[in-house]
N, C-alpha and C positions, 0 to 999 in steps of 0.2 A: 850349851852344845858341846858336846866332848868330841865328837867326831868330826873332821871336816867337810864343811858345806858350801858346795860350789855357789855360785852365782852367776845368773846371766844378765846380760844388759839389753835390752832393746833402744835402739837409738841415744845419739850423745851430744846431740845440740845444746840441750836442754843443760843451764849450770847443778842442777841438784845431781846431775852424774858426779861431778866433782866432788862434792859432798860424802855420795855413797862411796867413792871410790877412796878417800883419806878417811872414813870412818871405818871401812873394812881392812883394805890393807896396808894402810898408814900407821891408823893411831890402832887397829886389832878392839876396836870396842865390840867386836859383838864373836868375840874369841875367834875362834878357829876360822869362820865363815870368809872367804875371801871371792871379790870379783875376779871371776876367770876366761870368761867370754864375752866375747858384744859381738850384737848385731846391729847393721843399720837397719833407723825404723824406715826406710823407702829404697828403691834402689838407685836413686838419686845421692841420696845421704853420703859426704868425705864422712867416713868415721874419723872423729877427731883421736890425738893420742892422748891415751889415758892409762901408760905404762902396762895395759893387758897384752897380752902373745899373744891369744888365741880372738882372732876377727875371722867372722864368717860371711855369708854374703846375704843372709835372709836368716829374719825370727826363727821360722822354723828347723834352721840346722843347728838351735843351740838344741834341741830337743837329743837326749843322752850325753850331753856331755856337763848341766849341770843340773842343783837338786831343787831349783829355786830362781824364778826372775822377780827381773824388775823391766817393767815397760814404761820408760822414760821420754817418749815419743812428747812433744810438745801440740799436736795436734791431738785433740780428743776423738776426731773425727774416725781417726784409726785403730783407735785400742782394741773397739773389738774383734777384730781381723788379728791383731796383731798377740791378742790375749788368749785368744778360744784354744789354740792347738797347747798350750800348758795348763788352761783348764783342764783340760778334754785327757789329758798325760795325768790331771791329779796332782802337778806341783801348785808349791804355794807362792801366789802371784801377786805382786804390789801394782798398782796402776797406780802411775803418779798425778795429779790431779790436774784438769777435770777429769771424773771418773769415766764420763762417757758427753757427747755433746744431741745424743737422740736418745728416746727412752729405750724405744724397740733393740736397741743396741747395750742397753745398759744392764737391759731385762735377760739377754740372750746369754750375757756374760752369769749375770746370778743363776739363771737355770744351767750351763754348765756345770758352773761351781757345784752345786747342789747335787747333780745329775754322777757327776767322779769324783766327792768329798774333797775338791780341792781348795786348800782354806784363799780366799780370793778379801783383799781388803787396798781401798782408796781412799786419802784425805788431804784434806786442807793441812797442812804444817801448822798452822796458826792455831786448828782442835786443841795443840799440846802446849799451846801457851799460857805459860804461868802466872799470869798478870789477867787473866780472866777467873781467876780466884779472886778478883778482889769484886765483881760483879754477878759474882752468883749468891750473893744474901739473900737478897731479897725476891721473895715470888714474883716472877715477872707477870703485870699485865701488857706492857708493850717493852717491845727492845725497836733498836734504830742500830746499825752497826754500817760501816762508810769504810771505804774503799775506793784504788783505784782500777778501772778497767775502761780499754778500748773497745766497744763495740764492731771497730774497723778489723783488729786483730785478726791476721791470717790465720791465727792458729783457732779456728771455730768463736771466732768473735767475741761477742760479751762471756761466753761459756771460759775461755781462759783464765782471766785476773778475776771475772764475777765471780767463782764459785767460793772463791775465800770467803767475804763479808758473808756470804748465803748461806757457807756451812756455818760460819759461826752464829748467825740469826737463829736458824732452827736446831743448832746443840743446843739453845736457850730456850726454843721454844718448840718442844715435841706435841706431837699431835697430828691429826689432819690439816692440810696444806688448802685451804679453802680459794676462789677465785683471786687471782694476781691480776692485781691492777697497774697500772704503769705510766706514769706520765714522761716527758723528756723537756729539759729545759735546753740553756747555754750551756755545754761543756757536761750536763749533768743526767742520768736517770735513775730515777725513782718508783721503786718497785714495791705495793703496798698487798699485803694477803692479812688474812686474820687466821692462824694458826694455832689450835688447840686452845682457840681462847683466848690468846694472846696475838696482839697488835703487832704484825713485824713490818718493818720500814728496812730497805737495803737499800744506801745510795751509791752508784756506782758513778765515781767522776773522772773525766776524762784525765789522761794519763798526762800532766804535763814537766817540764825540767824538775821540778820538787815534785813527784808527787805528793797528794793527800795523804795521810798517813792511816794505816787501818783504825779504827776507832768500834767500840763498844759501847753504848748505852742503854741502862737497863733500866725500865719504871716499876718502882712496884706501889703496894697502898700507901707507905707514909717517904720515899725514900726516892731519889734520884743517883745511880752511881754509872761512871762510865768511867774510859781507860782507851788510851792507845795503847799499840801493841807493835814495840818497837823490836825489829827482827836484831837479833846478834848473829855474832860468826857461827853458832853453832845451830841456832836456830832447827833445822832440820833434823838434830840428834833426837828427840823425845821422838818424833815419827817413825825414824829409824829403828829406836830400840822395841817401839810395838810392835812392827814391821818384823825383826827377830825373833822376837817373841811370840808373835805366831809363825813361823816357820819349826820352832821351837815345841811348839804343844798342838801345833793344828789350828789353834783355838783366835779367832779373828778379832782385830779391838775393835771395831766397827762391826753392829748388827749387818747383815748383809740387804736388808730392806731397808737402813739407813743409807748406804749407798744412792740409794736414785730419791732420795729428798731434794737434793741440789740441781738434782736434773729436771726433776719434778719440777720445783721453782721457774727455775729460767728459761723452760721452755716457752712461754706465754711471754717472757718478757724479748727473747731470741727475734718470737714470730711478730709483737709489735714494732722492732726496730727493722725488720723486714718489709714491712709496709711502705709502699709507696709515701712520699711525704714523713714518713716518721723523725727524718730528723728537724724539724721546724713546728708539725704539729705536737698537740700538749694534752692528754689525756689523763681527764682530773684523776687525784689518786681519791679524795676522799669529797664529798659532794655536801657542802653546806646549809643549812635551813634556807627557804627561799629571802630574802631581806623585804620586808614590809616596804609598801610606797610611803616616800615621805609625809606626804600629807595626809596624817593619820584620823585629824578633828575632824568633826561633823560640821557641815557647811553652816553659815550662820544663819540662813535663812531655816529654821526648820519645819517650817510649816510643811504638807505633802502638798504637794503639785497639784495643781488640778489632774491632770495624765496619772493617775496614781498608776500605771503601770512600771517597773522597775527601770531605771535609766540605762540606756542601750551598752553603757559602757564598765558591764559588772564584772568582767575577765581581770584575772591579776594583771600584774603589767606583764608586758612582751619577754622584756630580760630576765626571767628566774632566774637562767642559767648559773652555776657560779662562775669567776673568772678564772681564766683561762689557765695561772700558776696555782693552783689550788692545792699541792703538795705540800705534804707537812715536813719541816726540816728535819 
């Protein structure tokens, strides 16, 4: 970028503001481009300080004053409210993740986009992590990747922290996103789809003083490989420099129909923890061959009965069902 390029902020709750804000006008990584404006993302919101002059009172009066947002709102529930008028303008928009927390909303933003060429792109920070090169050898037929996330979470619940494990399951595993099954244990839920052919497992556990650590694992025909995915201080820079990068060329690092893959997912798992009783009941993720009655020998008498009729009691037993934890680790 040789010319300078404004930036807006929508909302600053959120710590990845900090981030943005020492990557542009701190450390100058993405040259000239500097954060020049925020707004809050509600009219509730203290805009926090974040050395910018220029605070307005609402998203849409950054409109003319720069060439590029970022919508940093920690609620997903609002982006597309809060996104549409910079599509709808043609600037190039980041939505910080989750990219949306309803399809219909997800959907409205990509038909913008498309609608005023404006290059529009959201992700998981963890996409650009480099220690997921050491699990993409081998062809996956099943991935399992673990995470933490609150389903209580104000900011649009499981859709917050869940979309991380979620995006990185399906970078792994493209394709059609087949039925999402979902069980819930203690502290835990497990979300099973079979995706492009490939097995995916995302377990989401509750967020405690240590949380879980994000974790990766991938199967393929001869080969088991997995990884956590341990965040640094800079963490957020590789998102960043795509995020430039397309403001840069127009040109988006994320397909724009990849975008609602994560929304895709979670929405069946959103609407199961919604259910009355969901958090106590257990919905098997994968259902077992029925288990044979134990007494499998032929009686020792075996002559036929006189009643050669079949013996009243020829139903499998009562319990096929599997039990109750039936989720794969």
């Amino acid at each position: 970028m040789s010319a300078a390029v404004r930036i807006g902020l929508v909302g600053t709750e959120s710590s990845h503001v900090d981030h943005l804000v020492r990557y542009c006008n701190a450390e100058h990584r993405a040259g000239p481009a500097r954060v020049v404006a925020v707004a809050p993302a509600t009219p509730d919101e203290q805009v926090r300080d974040l050395g910018i002059d220029r605070v307005v009172g609402a998203p849409e009066e950054l409109l003319g004053l720069v060439d590029a947002v970022v919508i940093a709102d920690r609620d997903a529930r609002r982006h597309a409210g809060q996104a549409l008028p910079f599509l709808t303008a043609g600037l190039p928009t980041l939505v910080d993740k989750p990219f949306a927390a309803d399809l219909a909303d997800g959907e409205a933003m990509l038909a913008a986009a498309r609608r005023h060429g404006a290059p529009l792109t959201s992700y998981s920070a963890l996409r650009w992590h480099p220690a997921l090169a050491t699990v993409t050898r081998p062809e996956p037929r099943a991935v399992v990747t673990t995470g933490p996330a609150d389903p209580a979470s104000p900011y649009a619940g499981i859709h917050f922290y869940g979309t991380h494990p979620v995006e990185l399951a399906l970078l792994l595993a493209p394709g059609e996103i087949g039925p999402v099954q979902v069980a819930t244990g203690d502290g835990i839920v497990v979300a099973h789809a079979v995706v492009g052919g490939t097995a995916v497992t995302v377990q989401f556990v509750a967020p405690a003083e240590q949380p879980v650590p994000f974790h990766v694992q991938v199967t393929g025909a001869a080969e088991v490989v997995g990884t956590a995915l341990e965040l640094g201080p800079d963490y957020l820079h590789p998102g960043l420099d795509a995020f430039f990068a397309m403001v840069r060329t127009g040109t988006p690092p994320v397909r724009l129909d990849d975008l609602l893959r994560p929304v895709r997912f979670l929405a069946p798992v959103a609407h199961h923890l919604a259910a009355p009783g969901s958090g106590t009941a257990s919905t098997p993720v994968r259902t077992p061959d029925p288990v044979p009655p134990r007494n499998t020998a032929p009686p020792r008498n075996t002559a036929p009965p006189r009643n050669t009729a079949p013996p009243r009691n020829t139903a499998p037993p009562r319990n096929t069902a599997p039990p109750r934890n039936a989720a794969q680790p």
